[in-house]
Every structure is written in structure tokens, then in C-alpha cells.
N, C-alpha and C positions, 0 to 999 in steps of 0.2 A: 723265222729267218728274216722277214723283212726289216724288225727294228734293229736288227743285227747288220742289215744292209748286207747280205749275202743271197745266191741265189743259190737254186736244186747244182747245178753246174759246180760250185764253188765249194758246196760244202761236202758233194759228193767227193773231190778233190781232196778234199783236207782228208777226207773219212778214210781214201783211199779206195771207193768201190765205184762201180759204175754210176752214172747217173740216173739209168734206169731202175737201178734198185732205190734209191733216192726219190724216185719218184714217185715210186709205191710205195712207198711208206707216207707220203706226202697227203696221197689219196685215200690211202687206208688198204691199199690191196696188197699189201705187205705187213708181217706182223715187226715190229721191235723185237728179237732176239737177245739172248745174254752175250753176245756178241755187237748185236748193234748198240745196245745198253750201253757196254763199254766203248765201242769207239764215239758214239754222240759224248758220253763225258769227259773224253780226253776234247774233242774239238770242241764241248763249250764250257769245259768246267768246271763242272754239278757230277752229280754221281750215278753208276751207274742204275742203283737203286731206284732213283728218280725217272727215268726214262721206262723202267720195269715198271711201276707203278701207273704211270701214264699208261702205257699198255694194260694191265692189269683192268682199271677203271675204264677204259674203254671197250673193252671184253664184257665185262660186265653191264657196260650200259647197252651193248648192242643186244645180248642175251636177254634184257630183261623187256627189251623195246623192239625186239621182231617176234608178228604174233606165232610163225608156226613154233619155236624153239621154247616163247613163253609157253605155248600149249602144253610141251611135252613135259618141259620142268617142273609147271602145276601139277603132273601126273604123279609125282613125286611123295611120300609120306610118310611119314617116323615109321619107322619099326616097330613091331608088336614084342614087347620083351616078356617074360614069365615074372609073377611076382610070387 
């Protein structure tokens, strides 16, 4: 937002929701929705695929870089099929 010269305040404005939601998402204690997907691409442009994505890889890097959630997903292993 900064080289945009906009703040939380402004863009929550444009977005039409609170600022407090604006905020959490800012911080991370909010996810991107296919809702907020689409309204971040009407206010800057891009699509909303893009904002999904960003969410998406962020998800994934949190999963993969907090140890108790790594633990449990290493617990994880192919399936035995019959041959």
C-alpha cells in the first residue's frame, strides 16, 4: 500500500468494509477470502486469482515453517495399494 501512497484507512474505504478487517489482513490474523479476492481486484486492478494465490502460498509457507503442523504432516504417507 505504501508505494501506492494509500493507507489501512483508505483502502478499507475504497473496499467498503471496516478498517479493522483491513487490518487483519495486514497482519495476517485474517485470511484473503474469495470475497476479499474480489474486492482487492476491483480496488487495485489485478485479479482476483492473484490475491487467492498470495493467500494460497502463504498458507503453505506457514504450514511448512511451524514445527508442531510440520510434525503432524510428516506423519503422513502414501497408501499401501494391492498389486
Amino acid at each position: 500500500m505504501k508505494p501506492m501512497g494509500i493507507n489501512q484507512t483508505q483502502l478499507a474505504q475504497a473496499m467498503g468494509i471496516q478498517r479493522r478487517l483491513v487490518n487483519e489482513v495486514c497482519r495476517n490474523r485474517r485470511v484473503i477470502t474469495a470475497d476479499t479476492a474480489l474486492m482487492l481486484s476491483r480496488v487495485f486492478g489485478n485479479s482476483a486469482e492473484f490475491w487467492l494465490k498470495l493467500q494460497h502460498d502463504n498458507d503453505l509457507w506457514e504450514a511448512l515453517h511451524d514445527p508442531k503442523r510440520r510434525q503432524r504432516i510428516e506423519r503422513a504417507h502414501p497408501v499401501a495399494t494391492a498389486v
